[in-house]
N, C-alpha and C positions, 0 to 999 in steps of 0.2 A: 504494500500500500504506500503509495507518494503522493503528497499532500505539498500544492504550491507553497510556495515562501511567500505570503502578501510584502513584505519588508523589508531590504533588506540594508543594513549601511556597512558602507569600508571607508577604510580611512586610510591615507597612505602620506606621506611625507615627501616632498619631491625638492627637491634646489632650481632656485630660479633665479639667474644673474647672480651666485653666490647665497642667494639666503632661501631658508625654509621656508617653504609653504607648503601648509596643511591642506588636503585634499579631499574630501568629504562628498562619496557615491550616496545618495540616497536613492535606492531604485525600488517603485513603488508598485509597481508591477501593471497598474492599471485596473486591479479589481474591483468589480461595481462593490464587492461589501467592506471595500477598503476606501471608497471617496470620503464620508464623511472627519475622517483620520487624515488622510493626504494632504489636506492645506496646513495642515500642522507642520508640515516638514518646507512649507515656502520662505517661509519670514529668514532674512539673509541669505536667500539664494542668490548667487551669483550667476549663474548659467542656468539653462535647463536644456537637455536632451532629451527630444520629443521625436521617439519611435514608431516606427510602422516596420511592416513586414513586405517585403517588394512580392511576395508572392500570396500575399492576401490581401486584395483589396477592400475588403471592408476596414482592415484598420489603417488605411492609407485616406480612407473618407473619416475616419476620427479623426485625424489629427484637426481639422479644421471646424468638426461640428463639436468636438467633444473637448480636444486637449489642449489648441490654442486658446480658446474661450477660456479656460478654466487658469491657465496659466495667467492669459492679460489680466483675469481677472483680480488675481492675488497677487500677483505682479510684474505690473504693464510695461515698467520699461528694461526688465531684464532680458538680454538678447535669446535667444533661440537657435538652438544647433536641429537642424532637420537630419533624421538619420534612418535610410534605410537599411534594415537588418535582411539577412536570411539570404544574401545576393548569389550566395554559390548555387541556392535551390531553382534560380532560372534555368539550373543546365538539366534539372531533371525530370527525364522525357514522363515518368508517370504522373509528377505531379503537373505537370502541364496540360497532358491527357482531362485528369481530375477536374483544373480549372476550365479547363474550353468545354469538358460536359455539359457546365452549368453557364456556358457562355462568358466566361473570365478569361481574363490572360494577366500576367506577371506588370505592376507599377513598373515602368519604364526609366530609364536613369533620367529622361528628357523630364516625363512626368514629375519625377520627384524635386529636380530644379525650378522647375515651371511653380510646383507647389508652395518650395522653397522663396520664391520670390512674393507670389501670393502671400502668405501669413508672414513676410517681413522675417522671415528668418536670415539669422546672419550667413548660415551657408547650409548644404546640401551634403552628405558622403554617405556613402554606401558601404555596407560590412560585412563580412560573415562571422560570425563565434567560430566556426569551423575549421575556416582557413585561415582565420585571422585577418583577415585582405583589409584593410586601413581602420582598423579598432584604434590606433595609437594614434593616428589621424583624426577619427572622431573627436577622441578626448583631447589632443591636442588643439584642438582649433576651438573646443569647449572653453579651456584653463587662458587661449590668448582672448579671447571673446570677454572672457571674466577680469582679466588683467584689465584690458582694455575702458570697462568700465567701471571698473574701480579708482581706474587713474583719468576716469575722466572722458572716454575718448566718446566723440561726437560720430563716428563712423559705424554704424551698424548697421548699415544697406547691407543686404545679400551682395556677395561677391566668389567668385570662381576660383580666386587664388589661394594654393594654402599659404596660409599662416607659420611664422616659422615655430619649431619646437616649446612649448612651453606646458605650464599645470596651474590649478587651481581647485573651487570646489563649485559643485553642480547639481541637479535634480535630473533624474531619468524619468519622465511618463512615458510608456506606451503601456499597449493593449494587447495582451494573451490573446491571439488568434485562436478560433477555435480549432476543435480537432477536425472539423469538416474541408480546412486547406491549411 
């Protein structure tokens, strides 16, 4: 028997231009019996990383009806990492099968930038747990995003460039996809 984790935090310590900074994952997982608990975890967030799954598109339509609202709403002006997970599973011919059954196909990378610019997120990356394919990216472009406005910084348009290597701390929302894709 395996029972999700609604919760979970890590902390890690990272050097940035010589000094420590404390690193603080809260990843909430998305669970509808876990909202009324989650704005507890906003107040001094500095970033948030707001997931979707590129091969499910229902939580690729939360991000905009469900987790950007919910986020402006606790708070508006902290930037936005767009992040599509799960990218290695577009190469997999049955789940593909799966999705075209039901007349789906796989968020597109074009998609999830196009997205990215819509809800004013600071940038767009795509990842897999699997392969690891730009995880260190993600959070990287998180921690300069967080620098960024902690020191002020007036740039928080969507942009295509990475950012160079840096850390900080952050909130993760997405939504457990069901078991149907």
């Amino acid at each position: 028997f395996f029972k999700h984790v609604k919760w979970q935090l890590f902390i890690v310590v990272v050097n940035v231009d010589g000094l420590p900074i404390n690193v603080q994952l809260c990843d909430t997982a998305g669970q509808d019996d876990f909202d009324p608990l989650r704005s507890l975890c906003y107040p001094e967030t500095d970033v948030f990383l707001v997931c979707f799954s590129v091969v499910c598109p229902s939580s690729y339509h939360s991000v905009t009806v469900r987790w950007v609202n919910e986020v402006r709403k606790h708070c508006p002006n902290a930037p936005i990492i767009l992040v599509g997970t799960k990218s290695d599973l577009r190469s997999d011919v049955h789940l593909m099968l799966q999705l075209a059954r039901y007349g789906q196909a796989p968020v597109t990378t074009t998609q999830g930038h196009q997205l990215a610019q819509r809800v004013g997120a600071v940038s767009y990356v795509e990842t897999s747990a699997l392969t690891q394919h730009d995880l260190k990216e993600a959070f990287d472009q998180a921690i300069v995003s967080a620098l960024n406005t902690r020191r002020g910084s007036a740039n928080l348009l969507y942009r295509r460039r990475k950012p160079q290597p840096l850390w900080r701390r952050w909130l993760c929302c997405w939504e457990r996809p069901s078991s149907g894709t």
